[in-house]
C-alpha positions in Angstrom: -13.2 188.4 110.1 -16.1 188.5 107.8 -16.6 185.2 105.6 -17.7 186.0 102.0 -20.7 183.8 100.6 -20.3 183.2 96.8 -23.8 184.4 95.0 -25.2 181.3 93.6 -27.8 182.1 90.8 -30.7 180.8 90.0 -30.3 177.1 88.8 -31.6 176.1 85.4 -35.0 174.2 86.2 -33.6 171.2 83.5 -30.5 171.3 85.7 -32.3 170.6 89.0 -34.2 168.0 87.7 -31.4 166.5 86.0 -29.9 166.7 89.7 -32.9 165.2 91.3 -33.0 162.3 88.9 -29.8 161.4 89.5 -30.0 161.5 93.0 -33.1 159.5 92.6 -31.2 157.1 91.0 -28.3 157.1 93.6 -30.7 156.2 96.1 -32.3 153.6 94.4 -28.7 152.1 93.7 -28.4 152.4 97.1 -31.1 150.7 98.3 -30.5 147.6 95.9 -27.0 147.1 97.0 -29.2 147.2 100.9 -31.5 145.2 99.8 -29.0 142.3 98.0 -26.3 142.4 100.7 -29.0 141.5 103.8 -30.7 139.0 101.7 -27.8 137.4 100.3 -26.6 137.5 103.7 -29.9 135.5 104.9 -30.8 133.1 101.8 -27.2 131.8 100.0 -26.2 128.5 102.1 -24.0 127.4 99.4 -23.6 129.1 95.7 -24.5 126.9 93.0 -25.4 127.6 89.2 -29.0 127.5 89.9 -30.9 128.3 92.8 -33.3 125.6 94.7 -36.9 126.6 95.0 -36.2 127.2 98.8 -33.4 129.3 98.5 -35.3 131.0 95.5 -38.7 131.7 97.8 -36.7 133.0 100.6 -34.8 135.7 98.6 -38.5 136.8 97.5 -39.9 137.1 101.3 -36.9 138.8 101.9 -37.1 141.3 99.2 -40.9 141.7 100.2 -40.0 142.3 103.6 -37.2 145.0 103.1 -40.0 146.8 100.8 -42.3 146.8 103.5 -39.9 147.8 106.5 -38.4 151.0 104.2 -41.9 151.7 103.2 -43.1 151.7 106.8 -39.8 153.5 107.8 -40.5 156.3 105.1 -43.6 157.1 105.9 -43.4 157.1 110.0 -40.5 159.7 108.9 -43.3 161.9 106.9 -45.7 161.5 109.4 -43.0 162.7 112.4 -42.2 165.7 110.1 -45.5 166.6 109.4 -46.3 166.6 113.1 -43.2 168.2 113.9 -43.9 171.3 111.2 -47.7 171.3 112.7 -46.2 171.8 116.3 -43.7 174.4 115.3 -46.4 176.7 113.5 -48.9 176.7 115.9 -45.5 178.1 118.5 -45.1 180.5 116.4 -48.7 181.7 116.6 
């Protein structure tokens, strides 16, 4: 049995950045919903119409700390790539 690929032509370069935008944007949803769900989790004792300065300081540590953890996270991710396509090429040397 042969399986029959479907020719896909050339996207429109508006169209793939109209895609990449929104999947920009999908992510960065993402990563806010992340970001409020752990730090809810960790600062909200009790729900109230205003929040306390403590409550208020801890939800921006928290914020600064997921920022710093993805960003670390991202870029050790690069890095192992990066080292992974250097190894690869000089194998194939």
């Amino acid at each position: 049995n042969h399986f029959l690929f479907p020719v896909i032509p050339t996207a429109d370069p508006q169209l793939q950045q109209f895609i990449e935008m929104e999947s920009q944007k999908q992510r960065f949803q993402q990563l806010v919903h992340q970001m409020t769900e752990v730090c809810w989790e960790k600062c909200m004792d009790k729900p109230g119409p205003k929040l306390d300065s403590r409550t208020e300081m801890c939800f921006v540590n928290c914020v600064e700390r997921f920022i710093d953890t993805s960003q670390f996270i991202l870029n050790r991710l690069e890095q192992t790539q990066k080292t992974r396509g250097s190894f690869s090429e000089t194998m194939s040397d």
